[in-house]
MARTITOR-228240 format. One record per residue (C-alpha): residue number from 1; x, y, z negated. Coordinates in nm, 4 decimals. Example, Ala and Ser with C-alpha at 12.3 -4.5 7.8 and 13.67 -1.06 7.14 Angstrom:
REM residues 2
[atom 1; [1.2300; -0.4500; -0.7800]]
[atom 2; [1.3670; -0.1060; -0.7140]]
This chain:
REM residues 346
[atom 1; [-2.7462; 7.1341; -14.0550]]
[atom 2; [-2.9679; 6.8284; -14.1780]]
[atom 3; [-2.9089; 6.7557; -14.5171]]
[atom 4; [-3.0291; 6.4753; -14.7891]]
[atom 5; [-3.1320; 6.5383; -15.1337]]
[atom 6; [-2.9098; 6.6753; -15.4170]]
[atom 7; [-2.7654; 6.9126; -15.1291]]
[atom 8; [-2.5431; 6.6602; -15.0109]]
[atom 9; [-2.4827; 6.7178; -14.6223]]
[atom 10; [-2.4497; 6.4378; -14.3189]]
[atom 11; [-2.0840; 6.5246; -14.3545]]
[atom 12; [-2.0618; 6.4426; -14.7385]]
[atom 13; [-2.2367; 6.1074; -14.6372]]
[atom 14; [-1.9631; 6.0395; -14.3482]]
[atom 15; [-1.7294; 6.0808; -14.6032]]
[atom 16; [-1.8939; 5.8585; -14.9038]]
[atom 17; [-1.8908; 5.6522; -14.5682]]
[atom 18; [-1.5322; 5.6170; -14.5174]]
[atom 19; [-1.4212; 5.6190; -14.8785]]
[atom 20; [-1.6687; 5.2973; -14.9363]]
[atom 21; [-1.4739; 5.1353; -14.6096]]
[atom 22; [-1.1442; 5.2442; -14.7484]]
[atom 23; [-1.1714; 5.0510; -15.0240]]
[atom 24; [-1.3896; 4.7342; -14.9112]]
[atom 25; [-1.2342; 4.6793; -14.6117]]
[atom 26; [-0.9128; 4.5751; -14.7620]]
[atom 27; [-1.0458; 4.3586; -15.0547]]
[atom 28; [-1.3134; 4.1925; -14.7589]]
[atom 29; [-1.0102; 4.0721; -14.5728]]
[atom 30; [-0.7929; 3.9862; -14.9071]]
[atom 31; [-1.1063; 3.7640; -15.0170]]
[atom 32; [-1.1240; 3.6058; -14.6845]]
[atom 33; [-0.7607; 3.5169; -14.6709]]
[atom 34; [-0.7935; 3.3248; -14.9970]]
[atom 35; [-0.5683; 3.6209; -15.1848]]
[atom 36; [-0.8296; 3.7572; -15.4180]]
[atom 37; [-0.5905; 3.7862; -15.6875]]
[atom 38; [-0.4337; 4.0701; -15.4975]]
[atom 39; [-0.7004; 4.2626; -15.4401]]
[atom 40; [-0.6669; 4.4668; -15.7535]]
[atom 41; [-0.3757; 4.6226; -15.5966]]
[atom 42; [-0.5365; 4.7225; -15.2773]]
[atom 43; [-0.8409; 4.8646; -15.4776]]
[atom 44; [-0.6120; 5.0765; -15.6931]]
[atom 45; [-0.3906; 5.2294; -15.3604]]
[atom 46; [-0.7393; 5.3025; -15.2033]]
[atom 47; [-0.7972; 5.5509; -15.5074]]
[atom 48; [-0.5926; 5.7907; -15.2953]]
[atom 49; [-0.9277; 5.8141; -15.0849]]
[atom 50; [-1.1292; 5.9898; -15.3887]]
[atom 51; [-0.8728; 6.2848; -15.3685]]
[atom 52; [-0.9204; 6.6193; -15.1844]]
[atom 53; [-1.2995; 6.6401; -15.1986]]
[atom 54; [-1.4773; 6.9635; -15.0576]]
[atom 55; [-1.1269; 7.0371; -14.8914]]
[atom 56; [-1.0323; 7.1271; -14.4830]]
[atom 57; [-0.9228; 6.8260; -14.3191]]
[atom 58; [-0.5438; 6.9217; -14.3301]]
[atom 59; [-0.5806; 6.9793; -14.6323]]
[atom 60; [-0.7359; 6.6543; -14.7694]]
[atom 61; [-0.4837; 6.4489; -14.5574]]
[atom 62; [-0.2318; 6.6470; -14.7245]]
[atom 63; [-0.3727; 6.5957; -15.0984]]
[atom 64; [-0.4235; 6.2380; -15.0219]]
[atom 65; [-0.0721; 6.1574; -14.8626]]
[atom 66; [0.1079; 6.3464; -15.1959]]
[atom 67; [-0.1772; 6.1170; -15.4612]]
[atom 68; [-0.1471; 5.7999; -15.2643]]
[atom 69; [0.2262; 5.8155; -15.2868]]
[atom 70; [0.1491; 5.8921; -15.6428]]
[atom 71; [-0.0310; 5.6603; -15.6909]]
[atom 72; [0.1664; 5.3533; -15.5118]]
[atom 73; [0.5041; 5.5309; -15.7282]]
[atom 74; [0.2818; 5.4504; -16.0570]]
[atom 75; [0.1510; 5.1323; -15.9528]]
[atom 76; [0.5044; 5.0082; -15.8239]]
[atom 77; [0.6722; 5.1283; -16.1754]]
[atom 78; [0.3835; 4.9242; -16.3647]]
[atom 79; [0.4747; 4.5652; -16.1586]]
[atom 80; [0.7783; 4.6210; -16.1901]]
[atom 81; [0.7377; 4.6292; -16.6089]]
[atom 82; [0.4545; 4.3652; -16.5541]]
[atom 83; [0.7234; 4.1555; -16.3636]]
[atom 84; [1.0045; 4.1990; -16.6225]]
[atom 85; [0.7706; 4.1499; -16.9156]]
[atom 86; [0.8534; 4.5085; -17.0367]]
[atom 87; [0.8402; 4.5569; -17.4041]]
[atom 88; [0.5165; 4.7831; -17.5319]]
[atom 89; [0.7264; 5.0753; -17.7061]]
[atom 90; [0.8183; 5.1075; -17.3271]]
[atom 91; [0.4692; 5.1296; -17.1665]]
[atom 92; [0.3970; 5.3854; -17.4834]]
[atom 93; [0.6768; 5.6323; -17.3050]]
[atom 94; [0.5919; 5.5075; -16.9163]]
[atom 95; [0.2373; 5.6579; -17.0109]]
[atom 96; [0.2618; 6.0234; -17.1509]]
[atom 97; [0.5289; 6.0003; -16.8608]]
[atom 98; [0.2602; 5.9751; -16.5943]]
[atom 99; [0.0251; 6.2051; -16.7969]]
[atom 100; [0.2397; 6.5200; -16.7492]]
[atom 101; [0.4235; 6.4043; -16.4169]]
[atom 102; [0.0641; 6.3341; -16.2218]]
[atom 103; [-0.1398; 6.6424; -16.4313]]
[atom 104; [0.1497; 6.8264; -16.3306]]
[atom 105; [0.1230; 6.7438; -15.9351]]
[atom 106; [-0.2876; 6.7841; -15.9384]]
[atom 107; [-0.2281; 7.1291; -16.0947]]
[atom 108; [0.0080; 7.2252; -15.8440]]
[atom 109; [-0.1639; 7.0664; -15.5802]]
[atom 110; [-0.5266; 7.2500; -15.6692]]
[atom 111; [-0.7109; 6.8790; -15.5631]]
[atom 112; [-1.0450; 6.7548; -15.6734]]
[atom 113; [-1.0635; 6.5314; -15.9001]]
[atom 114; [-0.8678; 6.6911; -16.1514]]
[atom 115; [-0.7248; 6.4894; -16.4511]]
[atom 116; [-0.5135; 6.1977; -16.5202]]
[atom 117; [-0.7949; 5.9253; -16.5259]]
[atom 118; [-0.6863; 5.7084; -16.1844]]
[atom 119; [-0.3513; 5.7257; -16.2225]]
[atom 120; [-0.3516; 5.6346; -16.5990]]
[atom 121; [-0.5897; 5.3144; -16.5105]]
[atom 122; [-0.3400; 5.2014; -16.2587]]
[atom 123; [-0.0422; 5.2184; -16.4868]]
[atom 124; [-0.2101; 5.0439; -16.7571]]
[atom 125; [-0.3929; 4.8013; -16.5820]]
[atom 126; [-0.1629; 4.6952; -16.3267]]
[atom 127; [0.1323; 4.6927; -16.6340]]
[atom 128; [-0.1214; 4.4286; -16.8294]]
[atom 129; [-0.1748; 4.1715; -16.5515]]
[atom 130; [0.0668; 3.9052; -16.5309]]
[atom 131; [0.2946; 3.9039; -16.2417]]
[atom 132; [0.5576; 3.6895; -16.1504]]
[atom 133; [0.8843; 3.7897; -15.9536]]
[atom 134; [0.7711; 3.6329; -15.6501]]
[atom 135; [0.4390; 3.8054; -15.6324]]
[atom 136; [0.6178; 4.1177; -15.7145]]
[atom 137; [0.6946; 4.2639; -15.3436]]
[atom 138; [0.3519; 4.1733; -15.1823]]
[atom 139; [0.1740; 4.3272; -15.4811]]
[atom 140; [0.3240; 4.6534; -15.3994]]
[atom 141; [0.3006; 4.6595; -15.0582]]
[atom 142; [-0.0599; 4.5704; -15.0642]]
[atom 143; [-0.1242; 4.8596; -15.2771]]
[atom 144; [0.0415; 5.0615; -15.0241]]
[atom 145; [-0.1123; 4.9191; -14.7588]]
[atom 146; [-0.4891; 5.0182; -14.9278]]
[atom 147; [-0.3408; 5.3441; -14.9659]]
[atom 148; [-0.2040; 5.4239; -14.5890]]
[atom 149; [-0.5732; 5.2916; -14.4643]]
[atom 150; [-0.7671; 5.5410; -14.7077]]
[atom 151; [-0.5633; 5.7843; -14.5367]]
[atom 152; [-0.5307; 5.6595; -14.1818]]
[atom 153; [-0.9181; 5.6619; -14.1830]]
[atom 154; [-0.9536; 6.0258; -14.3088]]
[atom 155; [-0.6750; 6.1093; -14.0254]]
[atom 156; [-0.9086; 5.9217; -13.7678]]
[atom 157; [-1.1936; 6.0669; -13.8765]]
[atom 158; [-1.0325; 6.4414; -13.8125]]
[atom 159; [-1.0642; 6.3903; -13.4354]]
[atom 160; [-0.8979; 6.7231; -13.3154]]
[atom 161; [-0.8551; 6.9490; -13.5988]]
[atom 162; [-0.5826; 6.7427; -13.7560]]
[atom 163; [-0.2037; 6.8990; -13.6795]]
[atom 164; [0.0217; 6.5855; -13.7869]]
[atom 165; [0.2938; 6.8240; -13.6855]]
[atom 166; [0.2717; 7.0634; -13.9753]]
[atom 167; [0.1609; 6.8271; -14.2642]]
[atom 168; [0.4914; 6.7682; -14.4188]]
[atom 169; [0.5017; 7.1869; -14.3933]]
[atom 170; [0.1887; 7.2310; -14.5376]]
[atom 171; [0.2836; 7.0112; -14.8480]]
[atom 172; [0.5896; 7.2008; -14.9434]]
[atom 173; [0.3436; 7.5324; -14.8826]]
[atom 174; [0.0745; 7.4294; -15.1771]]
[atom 175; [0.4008; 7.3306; -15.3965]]
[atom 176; [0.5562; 7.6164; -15.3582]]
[atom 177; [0.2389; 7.8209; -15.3899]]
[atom 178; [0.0773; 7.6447; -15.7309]]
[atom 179; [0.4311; 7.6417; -15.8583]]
[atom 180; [0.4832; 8.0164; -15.8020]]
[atom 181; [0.0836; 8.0835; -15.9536]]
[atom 182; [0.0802; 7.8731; -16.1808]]
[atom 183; [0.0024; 7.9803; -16.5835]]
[atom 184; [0.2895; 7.7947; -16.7349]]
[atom 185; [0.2223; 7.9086; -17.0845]]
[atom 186; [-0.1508; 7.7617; -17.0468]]
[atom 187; [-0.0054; 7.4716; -16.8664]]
[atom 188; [0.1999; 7.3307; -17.1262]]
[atom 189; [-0.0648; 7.3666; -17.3722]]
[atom 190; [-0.3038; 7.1642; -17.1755]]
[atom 191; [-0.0614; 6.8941; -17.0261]]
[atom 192; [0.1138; 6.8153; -17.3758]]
[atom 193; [-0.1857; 6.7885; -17.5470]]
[atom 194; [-0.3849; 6.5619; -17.2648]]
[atom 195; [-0.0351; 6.3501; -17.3056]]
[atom 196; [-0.0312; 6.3536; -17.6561]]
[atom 197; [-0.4021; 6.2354; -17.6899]]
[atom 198; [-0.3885; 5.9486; -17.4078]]
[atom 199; [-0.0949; 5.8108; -17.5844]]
[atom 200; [-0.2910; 5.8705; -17.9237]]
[atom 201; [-0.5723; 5.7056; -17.7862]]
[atom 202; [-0.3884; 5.4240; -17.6710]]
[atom 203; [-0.1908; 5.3545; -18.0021]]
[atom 204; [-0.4785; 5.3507; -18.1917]]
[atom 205; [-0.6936; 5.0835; -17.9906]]
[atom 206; [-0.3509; 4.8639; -17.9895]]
[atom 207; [-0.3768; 4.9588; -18.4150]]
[atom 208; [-0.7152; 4.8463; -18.4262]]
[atom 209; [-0.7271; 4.5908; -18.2014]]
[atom 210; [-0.9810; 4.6284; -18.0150]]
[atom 211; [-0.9022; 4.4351; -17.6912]]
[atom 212; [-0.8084; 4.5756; -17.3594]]
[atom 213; [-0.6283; 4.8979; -17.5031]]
[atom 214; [-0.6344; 5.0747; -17.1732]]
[atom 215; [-1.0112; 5.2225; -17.1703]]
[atom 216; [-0.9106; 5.4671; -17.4952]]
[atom 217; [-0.6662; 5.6894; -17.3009]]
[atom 218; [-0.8737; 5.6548; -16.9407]]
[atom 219; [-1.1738; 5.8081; -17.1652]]
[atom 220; [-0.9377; 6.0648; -17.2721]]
[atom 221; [-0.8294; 6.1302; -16.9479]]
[atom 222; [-1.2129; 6.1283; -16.8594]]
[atom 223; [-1.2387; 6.4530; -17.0652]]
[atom 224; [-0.9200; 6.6007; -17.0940]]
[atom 225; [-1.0262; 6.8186; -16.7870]]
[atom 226; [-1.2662; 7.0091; -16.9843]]
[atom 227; [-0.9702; 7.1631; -17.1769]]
[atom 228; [-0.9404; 7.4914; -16.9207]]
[atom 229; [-1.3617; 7.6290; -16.8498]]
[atom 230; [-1.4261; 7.8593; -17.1291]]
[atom 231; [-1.7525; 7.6291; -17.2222]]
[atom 232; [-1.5198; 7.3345; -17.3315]]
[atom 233; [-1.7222; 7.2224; -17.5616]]
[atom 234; [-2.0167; 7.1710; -17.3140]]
[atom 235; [-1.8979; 7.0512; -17.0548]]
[atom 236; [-1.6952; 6.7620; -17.3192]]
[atom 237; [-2.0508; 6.6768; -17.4227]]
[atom 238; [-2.1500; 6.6127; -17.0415]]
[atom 239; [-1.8628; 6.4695; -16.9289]]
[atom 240; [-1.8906; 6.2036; -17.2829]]
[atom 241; [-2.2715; 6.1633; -17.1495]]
[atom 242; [-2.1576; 6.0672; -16.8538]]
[atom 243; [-1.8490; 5.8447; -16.9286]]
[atom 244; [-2.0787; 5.6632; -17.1722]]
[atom 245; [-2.3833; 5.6576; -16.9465]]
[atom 246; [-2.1865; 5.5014; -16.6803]]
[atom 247; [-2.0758; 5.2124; -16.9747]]
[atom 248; [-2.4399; 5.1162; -16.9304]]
[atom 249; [-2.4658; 5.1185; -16.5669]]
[atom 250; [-2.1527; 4.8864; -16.5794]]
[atom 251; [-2.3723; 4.6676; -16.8004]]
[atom 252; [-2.6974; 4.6607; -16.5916]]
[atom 253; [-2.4347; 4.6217; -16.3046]]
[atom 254; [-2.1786; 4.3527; -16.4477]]
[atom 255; [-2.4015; 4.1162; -16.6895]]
[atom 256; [-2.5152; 3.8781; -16.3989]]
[atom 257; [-2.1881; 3.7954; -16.3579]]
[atom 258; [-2.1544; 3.8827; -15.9959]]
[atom 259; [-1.9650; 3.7084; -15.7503]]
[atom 260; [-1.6146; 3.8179; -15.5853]]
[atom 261; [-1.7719; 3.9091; -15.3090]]
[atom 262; [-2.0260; 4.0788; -15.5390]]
[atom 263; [-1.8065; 4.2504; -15.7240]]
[atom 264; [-1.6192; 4.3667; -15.4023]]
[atom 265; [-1.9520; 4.5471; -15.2369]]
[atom 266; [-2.0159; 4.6929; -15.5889]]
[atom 267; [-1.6860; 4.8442; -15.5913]]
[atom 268; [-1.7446; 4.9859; -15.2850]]
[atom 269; [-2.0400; 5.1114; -15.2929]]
[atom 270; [-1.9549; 5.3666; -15.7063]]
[atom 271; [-1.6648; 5.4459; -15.4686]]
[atom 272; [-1.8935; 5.5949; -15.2033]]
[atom 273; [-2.1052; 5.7147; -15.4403]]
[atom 274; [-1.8491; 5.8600; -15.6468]]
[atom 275; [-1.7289; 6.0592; -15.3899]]
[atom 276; [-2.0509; 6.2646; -15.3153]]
[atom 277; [-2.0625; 6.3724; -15.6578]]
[atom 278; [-1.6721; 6.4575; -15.7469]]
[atom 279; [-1.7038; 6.8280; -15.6215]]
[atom 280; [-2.0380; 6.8933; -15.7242]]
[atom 281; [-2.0966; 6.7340; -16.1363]]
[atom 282; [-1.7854; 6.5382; -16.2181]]
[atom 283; [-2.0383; 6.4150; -16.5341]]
[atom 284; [-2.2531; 6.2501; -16.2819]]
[atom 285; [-1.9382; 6.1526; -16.0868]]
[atom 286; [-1.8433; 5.9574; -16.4112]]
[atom 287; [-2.1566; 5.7793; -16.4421]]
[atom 288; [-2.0071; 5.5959; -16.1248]]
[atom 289; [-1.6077; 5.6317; -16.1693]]
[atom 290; [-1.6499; 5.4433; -16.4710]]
[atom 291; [-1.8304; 5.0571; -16.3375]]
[atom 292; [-1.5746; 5.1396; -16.0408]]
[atom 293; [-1.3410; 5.1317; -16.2824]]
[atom 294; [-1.4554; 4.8725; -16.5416]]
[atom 295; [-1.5139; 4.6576; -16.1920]]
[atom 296; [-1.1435; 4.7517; -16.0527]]
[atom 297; [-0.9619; 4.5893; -16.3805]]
[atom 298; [-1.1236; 4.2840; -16.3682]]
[atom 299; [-1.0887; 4.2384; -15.9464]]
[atom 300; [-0.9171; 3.8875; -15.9009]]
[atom 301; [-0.9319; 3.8392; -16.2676]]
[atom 302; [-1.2088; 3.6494; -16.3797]]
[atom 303; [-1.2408; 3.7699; -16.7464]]
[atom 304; [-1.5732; 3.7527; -16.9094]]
[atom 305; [-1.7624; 4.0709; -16.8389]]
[atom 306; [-1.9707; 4.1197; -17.1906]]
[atom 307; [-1.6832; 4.1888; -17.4523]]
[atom 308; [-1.4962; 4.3995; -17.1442]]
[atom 309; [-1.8386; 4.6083; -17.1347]]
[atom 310; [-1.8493; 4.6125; -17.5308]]
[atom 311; [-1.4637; 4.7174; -17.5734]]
[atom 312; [-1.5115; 4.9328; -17.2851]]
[atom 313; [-1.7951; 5.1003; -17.5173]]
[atom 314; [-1.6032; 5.1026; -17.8140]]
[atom 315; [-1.3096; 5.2375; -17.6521]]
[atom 316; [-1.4544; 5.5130; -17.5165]]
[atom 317; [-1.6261; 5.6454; -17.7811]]
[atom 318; [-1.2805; 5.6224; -17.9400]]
[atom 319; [-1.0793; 5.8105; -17.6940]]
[atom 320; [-1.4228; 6.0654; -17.6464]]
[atom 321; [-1.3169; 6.1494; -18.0484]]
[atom 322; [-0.9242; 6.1890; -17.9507]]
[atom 323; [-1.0077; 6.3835; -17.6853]]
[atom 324; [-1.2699; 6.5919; -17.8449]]
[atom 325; [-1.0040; 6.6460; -18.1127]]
[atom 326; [-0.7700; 6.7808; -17.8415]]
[atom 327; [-0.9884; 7.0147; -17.6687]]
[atom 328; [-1.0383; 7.2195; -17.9822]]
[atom 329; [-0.6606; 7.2089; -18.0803]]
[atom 330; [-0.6113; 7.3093; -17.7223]]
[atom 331; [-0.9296; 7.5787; -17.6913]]
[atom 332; [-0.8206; 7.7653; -18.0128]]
[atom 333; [-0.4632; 7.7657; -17.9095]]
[atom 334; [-0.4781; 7.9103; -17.5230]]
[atom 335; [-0.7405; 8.1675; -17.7301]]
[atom 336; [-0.4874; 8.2787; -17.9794]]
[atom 337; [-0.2492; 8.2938; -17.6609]]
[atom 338; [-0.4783; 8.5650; -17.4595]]
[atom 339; [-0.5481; 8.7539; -17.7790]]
[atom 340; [-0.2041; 8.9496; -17.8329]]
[atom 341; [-0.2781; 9.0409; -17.4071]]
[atom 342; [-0.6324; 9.1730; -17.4774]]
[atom 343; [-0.4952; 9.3422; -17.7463]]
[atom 344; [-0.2090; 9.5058; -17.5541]]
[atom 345; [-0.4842; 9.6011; -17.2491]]
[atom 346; [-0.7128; 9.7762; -17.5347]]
């Protein structure tokens, strides 16, 4: 089969492809009606196009039907406290909430890309932007609409070898399957501590603030998923490289101050991008997940880009310390945990 550089296949490009489409179609046609402002919400339910890299097409329909659901569940919960004007103690609880409930899923699930880091950025975002009652029910169903079209183009793309039979079937399958393998010792560990650190992270750019408290936990989340290789520590360091590299790309990307229709192809295009490097280097994946994230929060918003880009920075070196913090709480203790079973085997 032909293939292009970095061993990324015609297929991988049909799907960077689709998963650009998935998300720029939508905010195209939202910025040609004249409802920019909604956009963010389409942009955030088109996330569920990222999910189920690498995988069989039944299977990525599957992975992407249970995170887009996710996903819309979060984003619905956050308008609904954006709406009401929900007090912050309650957005501290709504967020180690989503930590364990969506880490929870992806474990069980087994889908690429593992971690917290999308669904945390819709909670938090979405819960910051000012909505008013009336807005309220279109929000949400835009975000579901850019969800069902993320999916309804990997199900059109399938041609033949999709059974929409057996899909419903083959969701309760993987649940009952990652529930009934899954380490639940090693699990706790992991998801209380991500939890604990997000919410960490987030207190303490709210304590200091810095501005635009969200970007500490999604940097924690960013690295959180380094917790289970046995070369934490490494892959932290790429995965910090990365999240901070792609701060600068955001800043070579953002500082013109680009356009809405700008901003919309840019989007886009980390999106497609993203996706060809998800499965492979999730470090280099991050050097694009995080302008398509940075770009995301600020869709339909019109906030200056240069101290977003500087708290952004800030931030993530911030929650890249909580999380480092974390990982070695969290290495030493799943250690200290297989010790008294090596010791039993000797």
């Amino acid at each position: 089969m032909r293939s292009f550089p970095f061993e990324v296949k015609t297929e991988d490009v049909r799907a960077a492809v689709r998963v650009g489409v998935s998300v720029g179609l939508p905010l195209l046609a939202l910025y040609m009606l004249g409802q920019i402002h909604f956009a963010v919400y389409a942009a955030f339910g088109a996330l569920a196009s990222l999910y189920g890299h690498s995988e069989t097409i039944q299977r990525r329909v599957e992975t992407q039907i249970v995170a887009g659901a996710a996903l819309v569940a979060i984003l619905t919960a956050a308008a609904v406290y954006s709406a009401a004007q929900g007090p912050e103690w309650l957005l501290s609880l709504m967020l180690p909430i989503v930590v364990v409930g969506t880490g929870t899923l992806g474990t069980v699930m087994g889908w690429v890309p593992r971690g917290e880091i999308f669904f945390i950025l819709v909670l938090l975002v979405i819960a910051g932007i000012p909505l008013t009652a009336n807005e309220l029910v279109p929000a949400i169903a835009v975000g579901a609409g850019g969800a069902g079209f993320s999916i309804l183009l990997t199900m059109l793309e399938a041609n033949d070898k999709l059974d929409t039979r057996t899909l419903l079937h083959g969701v309760r399958r993987r649940a009952r399957i990652g529930s009934a393998t899954l380490e639940r010792t090693r699990h706790a560990i992991v998801i209380t501590l991500a939890a604990l650190a997000a919410t960490a992270a987030w207190l303490s750019a709210q304590a200091f603030d810095i501005g635009h408290p969200f970007w500490a936990p999604i940097a924690v989340a960013a690295l959180m998923p380094a917790l289970t290789p046995a070369d934490a520590m490494r892959r932290t360091i790429h995965l910090m490289t990365g999240t901070l590299g792609g701060v600068g790309i955001a800043a070579v990307l953002f500082v013109q101050e680009p356009s809405p229709l700008a901003l919309i192809l840019i989007i886009a295009l980390c999106q497609a991008v993203a996706e060809l490097f998800l499965a492979r280097n999730y470090g280099v994946a991050l050097l694009f997940i995080t302008p398509l994230a940075i770009g995301m929060s600020n869709l339909g918003r019109g906030l200056p880009w240069s101290p977003l880009l500087l708290e952004r920075l800030i931030e993530a070196g911030l929650g890249a310390a909580i999380a480092l913090v974390a990982i070695i709480v969290g290495s030493v203790a799943i250690a200290n945990m297989a010790a008294p079973h090596i010791d039993r085997e000797a």
